[in-house]
Every structure is written in structure tokens, then in C-alpha cells.
C-alpha positions as CSV (number, residue, x, y, z in Angstrom):
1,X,15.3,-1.6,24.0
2,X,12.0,-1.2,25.7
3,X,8.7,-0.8,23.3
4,X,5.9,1.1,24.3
5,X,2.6,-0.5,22.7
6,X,0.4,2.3,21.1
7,X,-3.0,1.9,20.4
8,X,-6.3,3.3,19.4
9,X,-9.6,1.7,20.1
10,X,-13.9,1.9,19.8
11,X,-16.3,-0.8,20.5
12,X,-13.4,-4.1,20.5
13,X,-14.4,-6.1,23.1
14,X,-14.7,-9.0,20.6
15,X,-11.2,-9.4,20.2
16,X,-8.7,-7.1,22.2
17,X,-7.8,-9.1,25.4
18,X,-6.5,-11.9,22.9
19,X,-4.5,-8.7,21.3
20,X,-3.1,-7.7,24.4
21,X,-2.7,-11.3,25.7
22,X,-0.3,-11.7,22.8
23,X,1.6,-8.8,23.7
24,X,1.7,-8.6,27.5
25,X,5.4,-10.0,27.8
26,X,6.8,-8.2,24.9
27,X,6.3,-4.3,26.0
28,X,7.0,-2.3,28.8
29,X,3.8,0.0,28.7
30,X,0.9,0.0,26.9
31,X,-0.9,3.3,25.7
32,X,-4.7,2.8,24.8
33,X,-6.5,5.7,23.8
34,X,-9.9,5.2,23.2
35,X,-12.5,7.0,21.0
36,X,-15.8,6.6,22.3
37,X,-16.5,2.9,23.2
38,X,-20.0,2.2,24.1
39,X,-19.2,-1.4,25.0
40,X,-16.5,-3.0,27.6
41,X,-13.8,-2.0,25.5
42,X,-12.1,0.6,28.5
43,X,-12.9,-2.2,30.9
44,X,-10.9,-5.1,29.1
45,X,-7.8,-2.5,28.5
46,X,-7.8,-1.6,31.8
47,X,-7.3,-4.9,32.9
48,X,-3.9,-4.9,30.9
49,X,-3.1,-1.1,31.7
50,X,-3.6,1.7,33.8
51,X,-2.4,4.2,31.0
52,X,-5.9,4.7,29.5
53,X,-6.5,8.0,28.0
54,X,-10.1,9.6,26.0
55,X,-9.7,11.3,22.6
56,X,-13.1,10.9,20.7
57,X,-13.9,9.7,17.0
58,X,-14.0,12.3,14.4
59,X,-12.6,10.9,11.1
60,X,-9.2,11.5,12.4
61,X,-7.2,8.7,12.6
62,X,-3.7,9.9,12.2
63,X,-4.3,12.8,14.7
64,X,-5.8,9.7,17.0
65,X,-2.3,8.0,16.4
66,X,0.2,10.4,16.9
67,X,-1.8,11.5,20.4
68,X,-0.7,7.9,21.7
69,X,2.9,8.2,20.1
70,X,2.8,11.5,22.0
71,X,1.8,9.5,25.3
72,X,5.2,7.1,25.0
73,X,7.9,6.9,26.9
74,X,10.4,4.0,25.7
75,X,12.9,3.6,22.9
76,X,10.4,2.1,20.3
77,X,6.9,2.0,19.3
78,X,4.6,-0.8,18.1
79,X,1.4,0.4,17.1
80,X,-1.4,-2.5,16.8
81,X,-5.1,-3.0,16.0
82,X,-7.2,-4.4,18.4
83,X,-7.8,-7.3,15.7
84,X,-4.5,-8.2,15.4
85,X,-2.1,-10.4,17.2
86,X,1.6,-11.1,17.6
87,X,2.2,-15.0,17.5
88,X,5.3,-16.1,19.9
89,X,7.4,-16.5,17.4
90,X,7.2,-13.0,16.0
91,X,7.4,-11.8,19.3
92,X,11.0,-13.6,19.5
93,X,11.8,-11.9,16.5
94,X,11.2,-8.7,17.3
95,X,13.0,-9.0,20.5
96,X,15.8,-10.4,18.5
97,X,16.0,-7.7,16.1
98,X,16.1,-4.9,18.4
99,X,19.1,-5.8,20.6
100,X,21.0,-4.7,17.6
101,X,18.9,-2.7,15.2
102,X,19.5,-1.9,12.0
103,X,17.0,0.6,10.9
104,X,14.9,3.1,12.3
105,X,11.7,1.6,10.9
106,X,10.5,-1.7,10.0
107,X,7.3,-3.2,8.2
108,X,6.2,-6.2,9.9
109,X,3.8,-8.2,7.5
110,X,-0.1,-8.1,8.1
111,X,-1.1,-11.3,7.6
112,X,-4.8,-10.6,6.9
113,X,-7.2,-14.2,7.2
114,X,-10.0,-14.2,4.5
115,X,-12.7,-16.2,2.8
116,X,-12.1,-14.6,-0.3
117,X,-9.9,-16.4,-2.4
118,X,-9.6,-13.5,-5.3
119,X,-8.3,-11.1,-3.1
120,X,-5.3,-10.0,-4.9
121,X,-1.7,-12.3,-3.2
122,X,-4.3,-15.2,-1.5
123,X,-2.8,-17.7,-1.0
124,X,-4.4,-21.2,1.3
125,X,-3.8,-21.9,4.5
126,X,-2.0,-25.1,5.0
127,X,-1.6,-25.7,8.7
128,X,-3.5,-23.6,11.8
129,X,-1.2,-21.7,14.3
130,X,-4.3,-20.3,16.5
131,X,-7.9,-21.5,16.6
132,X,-9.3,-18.6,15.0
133,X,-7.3,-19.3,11.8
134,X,-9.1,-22.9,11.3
135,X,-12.5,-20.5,10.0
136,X,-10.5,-19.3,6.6
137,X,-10.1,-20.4,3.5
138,X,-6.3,-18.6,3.0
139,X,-4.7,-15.2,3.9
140,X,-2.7,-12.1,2.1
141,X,-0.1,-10.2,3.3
142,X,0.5,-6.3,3.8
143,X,3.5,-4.7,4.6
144,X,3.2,-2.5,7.1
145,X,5.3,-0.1,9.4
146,X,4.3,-1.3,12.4
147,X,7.4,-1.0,14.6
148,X,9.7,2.2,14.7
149,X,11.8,4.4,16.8
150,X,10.3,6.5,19.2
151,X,11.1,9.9,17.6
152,X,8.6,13.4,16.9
153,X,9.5,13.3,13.6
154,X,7.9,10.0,13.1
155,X,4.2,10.9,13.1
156,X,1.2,9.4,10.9
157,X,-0.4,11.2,7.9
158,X,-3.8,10.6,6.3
159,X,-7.1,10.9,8.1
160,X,-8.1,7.2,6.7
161,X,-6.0,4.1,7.1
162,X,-3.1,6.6,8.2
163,X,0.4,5.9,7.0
164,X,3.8,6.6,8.5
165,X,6.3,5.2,6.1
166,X,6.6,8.4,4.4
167,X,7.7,10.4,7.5
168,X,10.4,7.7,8.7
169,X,11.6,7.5,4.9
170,X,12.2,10.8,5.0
171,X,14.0,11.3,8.7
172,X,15.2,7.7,8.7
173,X,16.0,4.5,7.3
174,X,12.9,1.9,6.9
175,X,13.8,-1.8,6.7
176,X,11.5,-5.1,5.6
177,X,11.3,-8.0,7.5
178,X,9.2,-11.5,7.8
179,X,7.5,-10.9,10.9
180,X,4.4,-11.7,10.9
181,X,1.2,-9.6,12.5
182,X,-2.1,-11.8,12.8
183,X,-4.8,-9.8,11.2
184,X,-8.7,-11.2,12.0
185,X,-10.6,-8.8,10.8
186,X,-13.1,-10.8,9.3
187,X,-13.7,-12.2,12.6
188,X,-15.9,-8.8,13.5
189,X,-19.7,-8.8,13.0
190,X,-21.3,-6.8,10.3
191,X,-18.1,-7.4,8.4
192,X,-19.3,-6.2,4.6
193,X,-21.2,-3.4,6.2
194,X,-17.6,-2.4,7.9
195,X,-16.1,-3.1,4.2
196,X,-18.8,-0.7,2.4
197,X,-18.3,1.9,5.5
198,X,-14.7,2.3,5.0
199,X,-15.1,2.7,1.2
200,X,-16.9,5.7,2.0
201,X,-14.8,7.0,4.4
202,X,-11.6,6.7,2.1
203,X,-13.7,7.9,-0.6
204,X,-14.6,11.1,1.4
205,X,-10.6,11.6,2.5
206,X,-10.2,11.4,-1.3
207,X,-12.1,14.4,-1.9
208,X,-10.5,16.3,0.8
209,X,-7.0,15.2,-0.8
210,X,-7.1,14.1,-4.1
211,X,-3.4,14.3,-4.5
212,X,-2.7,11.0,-2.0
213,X,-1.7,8.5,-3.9
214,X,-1.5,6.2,-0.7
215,X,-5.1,6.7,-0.1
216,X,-6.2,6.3,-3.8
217,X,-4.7,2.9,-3.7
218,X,-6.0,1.8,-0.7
219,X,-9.5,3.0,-2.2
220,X,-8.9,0.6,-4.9
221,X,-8.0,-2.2,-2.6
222,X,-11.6,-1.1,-0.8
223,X,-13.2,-1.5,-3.8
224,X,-12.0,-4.5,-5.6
225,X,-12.2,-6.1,-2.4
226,X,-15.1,-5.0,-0.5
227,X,-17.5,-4.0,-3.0
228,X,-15.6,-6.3,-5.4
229,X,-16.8,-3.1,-7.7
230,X,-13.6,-3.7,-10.3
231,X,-14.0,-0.5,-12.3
232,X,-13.9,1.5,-9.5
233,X,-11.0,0.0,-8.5
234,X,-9.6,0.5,-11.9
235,X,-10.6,4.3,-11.7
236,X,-9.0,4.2,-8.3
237,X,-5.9,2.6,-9.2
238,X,-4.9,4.5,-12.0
239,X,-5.4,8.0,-10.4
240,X,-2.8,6.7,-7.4
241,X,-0.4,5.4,-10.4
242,X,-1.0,8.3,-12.1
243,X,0.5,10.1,-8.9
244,X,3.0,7.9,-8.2
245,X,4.0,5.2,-10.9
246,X,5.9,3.4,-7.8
247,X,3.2,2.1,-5.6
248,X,3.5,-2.0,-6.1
249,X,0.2,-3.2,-4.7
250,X,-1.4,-0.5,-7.0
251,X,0.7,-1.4,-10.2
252,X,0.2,-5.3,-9.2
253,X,-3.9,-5.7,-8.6
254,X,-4.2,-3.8,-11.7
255,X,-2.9,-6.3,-13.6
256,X,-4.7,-8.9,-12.0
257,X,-8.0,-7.2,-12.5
258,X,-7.6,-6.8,-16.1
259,X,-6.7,-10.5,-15.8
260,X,-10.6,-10.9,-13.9
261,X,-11.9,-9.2,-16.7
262,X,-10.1,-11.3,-19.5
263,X,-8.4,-8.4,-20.6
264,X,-4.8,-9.6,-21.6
265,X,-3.4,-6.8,-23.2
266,X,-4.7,-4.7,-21.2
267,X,-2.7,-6.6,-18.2
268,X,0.2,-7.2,-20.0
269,X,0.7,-3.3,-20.2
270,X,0.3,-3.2,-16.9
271,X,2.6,-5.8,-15.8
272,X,5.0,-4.6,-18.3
273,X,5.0,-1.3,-17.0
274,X,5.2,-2.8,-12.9
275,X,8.5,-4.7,-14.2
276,X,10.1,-2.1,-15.1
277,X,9.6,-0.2,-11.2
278,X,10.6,-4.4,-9.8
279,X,12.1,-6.0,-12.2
280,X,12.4,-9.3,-9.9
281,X,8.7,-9.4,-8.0
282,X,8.1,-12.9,-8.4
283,X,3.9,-12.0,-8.2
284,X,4.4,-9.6,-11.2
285,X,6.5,-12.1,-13.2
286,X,3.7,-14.6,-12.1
287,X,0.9,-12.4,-13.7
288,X,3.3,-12.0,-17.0
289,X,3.2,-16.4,-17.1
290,X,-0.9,-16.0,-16.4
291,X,-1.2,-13.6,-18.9
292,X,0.8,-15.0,-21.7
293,X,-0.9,-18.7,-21.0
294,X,-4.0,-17.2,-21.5
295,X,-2.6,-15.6,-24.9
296,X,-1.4,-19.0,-25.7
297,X,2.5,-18.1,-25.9
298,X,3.6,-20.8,-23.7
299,X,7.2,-21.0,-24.1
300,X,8.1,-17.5,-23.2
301,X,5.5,-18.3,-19.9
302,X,7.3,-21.0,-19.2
303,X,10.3,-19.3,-19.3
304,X,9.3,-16.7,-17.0
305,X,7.9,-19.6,-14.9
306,X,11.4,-21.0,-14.2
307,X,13.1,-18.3,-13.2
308,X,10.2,-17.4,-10.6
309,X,10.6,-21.1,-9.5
310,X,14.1,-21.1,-9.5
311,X,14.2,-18.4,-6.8
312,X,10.9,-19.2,-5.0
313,X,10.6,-22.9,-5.2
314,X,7.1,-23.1,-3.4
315,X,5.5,-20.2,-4.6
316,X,1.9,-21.4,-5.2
317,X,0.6,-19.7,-8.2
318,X,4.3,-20.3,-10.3
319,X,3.4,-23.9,-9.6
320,X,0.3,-23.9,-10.5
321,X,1.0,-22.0,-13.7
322,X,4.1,-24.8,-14.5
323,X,1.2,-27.5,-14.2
324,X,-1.2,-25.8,-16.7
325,X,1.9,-25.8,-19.2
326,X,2.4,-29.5,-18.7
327,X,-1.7,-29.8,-19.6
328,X,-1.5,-27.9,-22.8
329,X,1.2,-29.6,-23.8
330,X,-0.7,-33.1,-22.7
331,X,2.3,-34.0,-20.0
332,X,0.1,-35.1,-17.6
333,X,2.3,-36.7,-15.0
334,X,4.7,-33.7,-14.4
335,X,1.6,-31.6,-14.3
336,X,0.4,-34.0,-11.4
337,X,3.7,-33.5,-9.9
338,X,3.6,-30.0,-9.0
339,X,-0.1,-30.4,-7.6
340,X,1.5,-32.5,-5.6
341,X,4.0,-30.7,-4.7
342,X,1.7,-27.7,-3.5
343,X,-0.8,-30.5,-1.7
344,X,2.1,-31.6,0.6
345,X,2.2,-28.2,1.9
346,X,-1.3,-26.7,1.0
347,X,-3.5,-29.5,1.7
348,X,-6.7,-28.0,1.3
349,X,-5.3,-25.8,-1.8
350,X,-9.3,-25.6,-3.7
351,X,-7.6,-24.4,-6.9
352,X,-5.1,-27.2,-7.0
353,X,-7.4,-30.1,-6.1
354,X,-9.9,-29.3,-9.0
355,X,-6.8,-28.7,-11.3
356,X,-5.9,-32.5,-10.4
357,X,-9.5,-33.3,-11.0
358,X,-9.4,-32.3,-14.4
359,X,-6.7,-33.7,-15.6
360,X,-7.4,-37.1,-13.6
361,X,-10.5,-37.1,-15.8
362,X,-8.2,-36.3,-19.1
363,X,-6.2,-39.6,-18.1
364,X,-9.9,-41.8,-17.7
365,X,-8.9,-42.1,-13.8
366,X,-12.4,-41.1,-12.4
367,X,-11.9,-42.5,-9.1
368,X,-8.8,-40.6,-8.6
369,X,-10.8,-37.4,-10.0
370,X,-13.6,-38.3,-7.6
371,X,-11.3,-38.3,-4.3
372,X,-10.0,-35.0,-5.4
373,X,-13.1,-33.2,-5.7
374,X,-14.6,-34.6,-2.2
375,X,-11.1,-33.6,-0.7
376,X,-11.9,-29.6,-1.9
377,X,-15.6,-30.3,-0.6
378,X,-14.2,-31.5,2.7
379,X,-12.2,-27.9,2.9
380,X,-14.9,-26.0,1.4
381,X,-18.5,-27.2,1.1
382,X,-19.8,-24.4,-0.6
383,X,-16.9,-24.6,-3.4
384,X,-19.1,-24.8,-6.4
385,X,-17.0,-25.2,-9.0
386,X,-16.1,-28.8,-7.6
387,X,-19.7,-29.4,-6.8
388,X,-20.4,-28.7,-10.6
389,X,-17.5,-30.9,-11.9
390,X,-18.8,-33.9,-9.4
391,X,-22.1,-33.2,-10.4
392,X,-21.4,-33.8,-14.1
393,X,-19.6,-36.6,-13.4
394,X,-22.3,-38.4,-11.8
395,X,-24.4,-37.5,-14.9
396,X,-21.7,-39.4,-17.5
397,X,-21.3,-42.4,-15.0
């Protein structure tokens, strides 16, 4: 069962002994190839390994890849990023899973930590596992293959944010799971310039292959949430979809960037259409209840609401959207339930505690309004929606 850690590197002294800390007892080797660090990068790995190897930087990350997969010598491969980190338990898990394997391939989920709550999928953090989590607001997840049979037909493809699903998909059999991969790159300096770099550089693989769907989605993602530029995400979106009508993240941040833009028919299409590919994605069915709130059809929301609650009990934004029904309907103590609800788990949920706010002040409860709002300012002092709502309130009183 042994796993041979593959990895490519440049300039990550910041954060790659705590990657290879978390990893140390998991793998039997670990190959680190790097690209032209100018920093104490090679001094760090070598601490950890003594199978360093030199292959420099030149826009080609998948041919950078498959040279370390090239380098392995046990049954599997995990490939990580020098900002990332296996927690214990996911760790456990994969040594669990591969004493009897089922698969050939499997995505492990990229938990990626953010700031930005309207990254497409944010949801708030609610407890800390690691000290570096207790800086962010929330997370998203990204399934990822990250863990996979050591094989030559399994090899990376795309120069930019390379891909090897499509090669174990067609040799193998890929399998989802729940583990969970620690993703900090926000952590880095110069974070937005980083962001605005790897626009470019996707946009440039674009150009040299304007037929990769994968890479025109991910150019999207760059854009809606780097440059937060949301028509060319749009543009970018729709080409990949155009491609390939089956590419979820694609088909589901469309939707909720026509939803940004207040377009509703616009995102219903789009939802519509994504349903038809996943017919049971709770987040899709979630965007159908947002949209059709917003269009002021409440009952078939609802609707949609319960059956996304009826299989995912604690999904966030289903809750959220059953509360705003309550409002409109002026139901104000079931609404208040299902903040609650999310607060037990999401204490510092921003979105929830101004909700309650509101509909604290509906009810004439200012106090209880008041608490609320300093509770979001004690998670987030720059929240300024709550500092506007408190602000008003001190006007009135």
C-alpha cells in the first residue's frame, strides 16, 4: 500500500515544512522537484527528503508533474501543493481506504480557506482545526484527484492548473470521497498579485488551446474570483460549457453570477439547464429557491427548499433561504428557528446574524437586534453591512 508523495515547488519556504510535517508518517518517499527556488525552499525539503531533483519553471506544469510521477517508486501517488496540508484525520482516512481500494483514482476535497465570502460554495467556518484557519472568514471546496495508482497511463495534461482526471477516467475507475486537503493559499504574500498572475497565465494556455474546456472554466473561476471581473467570467464560462455542457462548477457559478447581477431569468436558464446534467445537486436546487424568491414565487421555492433540506439537513444556504420564506410570509419565529439552527453550528455565520437582525427589528426587539449585529462585528469588524444597520439604529433611538 505504500504512497510515494509527489511534488513540485519554487520559492515555498512560507509554508512547506508544515506540508510535509502533515505528511511525514503517511508516505514512504517523498519526491520534490523543484523549479528554480531562489529562497530556502531546497533547504527545508531536504530536511524531510534526500530525493530532491531540479527541473526548471517554464509554464509547464503538467510536464513538471509527470517528471515526479516518473521519479516514484510505490503503489500510489499523492501529489500536494506546498500550501496544502493533510489534517490527522484525513490522513487515517486515506490509510483506511487503501488497505482495500476500490478505485484507481480518487478526489480528495480541497478545502480552500478565504476572506471572500462570494466565492461561489463559501460557506463560514464554525470551529478551528489548525491555527492558521482562525485568520478566515469561511472556506469552499474543490474536488480534486489528488490520490491515484501509480501507473504510466496516469499522467497530467494542461500546462496551467494541470488536470489528471481525464487520463485515469479513461484507463481507470475514479471514485469521490470526503477527505479533506487543507488549502492556505491565501496565507502567501502578494496574494491578488498571484490571483491577477495566474489569470494571465491561464489566459495565455487558452490561446495555445482554445478547445480545453477544463482550462476555460478554471479561467472563469480566475476571473470571478480574482479579478472579481464577472463578464469575463461569463465569457469564460460559456465557452468551456459550450465545449462541454457537463462541467458542474462551470454550469453552477454561472448561475450564481447572473444571480450577482440580478439577472433571474437569466440564472434560471442556467440552473435549469445544470439540473438537467444533476438533477439532485443540492447547490443547484439551492440557486433554483434563490432565484425563484427573488422572482417572488415562493411556494414552488419552498418546495424545492424541502427536498434539499430533507436530504441535507444543515446545508447553510437551504436554511437560510427556508428563513427568508418564513419573513415574506411574516412567520417570524420559525424564521428565527433556522438562524438558530445554523448559529449552533456556524457561530460567526455574518449572513445569518444580520438576517436575525432584521427581523429582530420587524418584531420591535432592538436589544436582541443590537447583540446580533455586535456578534457579526466581533467575527468581522470590517462587515459593513452590520456597521450600516447599527449605525441606523443608533440614528432612530
Amino acid at each position: 500500500m505504500g504512497i510515494s508523495l509527489c511534488m513540485i515547488a519554487r520559492n515555498e519556504e512560507q509554508l512547506l515544512a508544515d506540508c510535509l510535517d502533515s505528511v511525514k508518517d503517511l508516505v514512504e518517499e517523498i519526491i520534490f522537484v523543484d523549479t528554480g527556488s531562489e529562497d530556502q525552499t531546497v533547504a527545508i525539503a531536504s530536511i524531510y527528503t534526500n530525493r530532491i531533483f531540479h527541473n526548471p519553471w517554464k509554464d509547464n506544469a503538467d510536464e513538471l508533474r509527470n517528471f515526479s510521477l516518473g521519479l516514484a517508486t510505490q503503489e500510489w501517488i499523492l501529489v500536494l501543493d506546498a500550501d496544502e496540508e493533510l489534517p490527522k484525520q484525513s490522513c487515517d482516512a486515506i490509510h483506511a481506504l487503501l488497505k482495500d481500494p476500490t478505485a484507481d483514482g480518487y478526489l480528495l476535497l480541497q478545502r480552500n480557506y478565504t476572506n471572500s465570502s462570494s466565492v461561489p460554495g463559501f460557506a463560514h467556518l464554525s470551529s478551528f482545526s489548525s491555527p492558521k484557519q482562525q485568520g478566515f472568514l469561511g472556506y469552499y471546496d474543490n474536488p480534486l484527484c489528488r490520490l491515484f495508482k501509480r501507473k504510466k497511463e496516469f499522467r497530467f495534461t494542461t500546462k496551467v492548473h494541470e488536470t489528471i482526471e481525464p487520463a485515469i477516467q479513461a484507463h481507470g475507475v475514479l471514485a469521490p470521497t470526503s477527505i479533506i486537503i487543507d488549502h492556505y493559499r491565501e496565507l502567501k504574500n502578494q496574494e491578488k498579485e498571484k490571483g491577477h498572475a495566474y489569470y494571465e497565465r491561464l489566459g495565455k494556455h487558452v490561446l495555445d488551446a482554445p478547445t480545453d474546456a477544463k482550462s476555460l472554466e478554471r479561467l472563469g473561476i480566475a476571473a470571478h474570483n480574482f479579478l472579481g471581473d464577472l463578464d469575463k467570467a461569463e465569457a469564460a464560462y460559456r465557452k468551456a460549457l459550450g465545449l462541454s455542457p457537463h462541467l458542474y462548477r462551470a454550469r453552477l457559478n454561472l448561475s450564481e453570477l447572473f444571480i450577482q447581477k440580478g439577472d433571474m431569468q437569466e440564472a434560471l436558464l442556467i440552473v435549469n439547464e445544470g439540473l438537467a446534467h444533476f438533477p439532485d445537486d443540492p447547490w443547484l436546487l439551492t440557486n433554483k429557491s434563490t432565484i425563484l424568491i427573488n422572482l417572488k414565487q415562493i411556494a414552488p421555492a419552498e418546495e424545492i427548499i424541502n427536498i434539499v433540506l430533507g436530504n441535507h439537513p444543515t446545508l447553510t444556504p437551504a436554511l437560510l433561504n427556508k428563513a427568508i420564506c418564513h419573513v415574506l410570509r411574516k412567520e417570524y419565529a420559525p424564521a428565527l428557528s433556522c438562524y438558530h439552527s445554523i448559529l449552533s453550528r456556524e457561530p460567526c455565520n455574518l449572513q445569518t446574524l444580520y438576517n436575525m437582525a432584521l427581523v429582530y427589528i420587524r418584531l420591535g426587539s432592538i436589544d436582541n437586534a443590537e447583540l446580533s449585529l455586535e456578534k457579526a462585528l466581533s467575527c468581522d469588524p470590517s462587515f459593513s453591512q452590520a456597521k450600516k444597520l447599527k449605525e441606523k439604529i443608533k440614528k432612530k433611538n
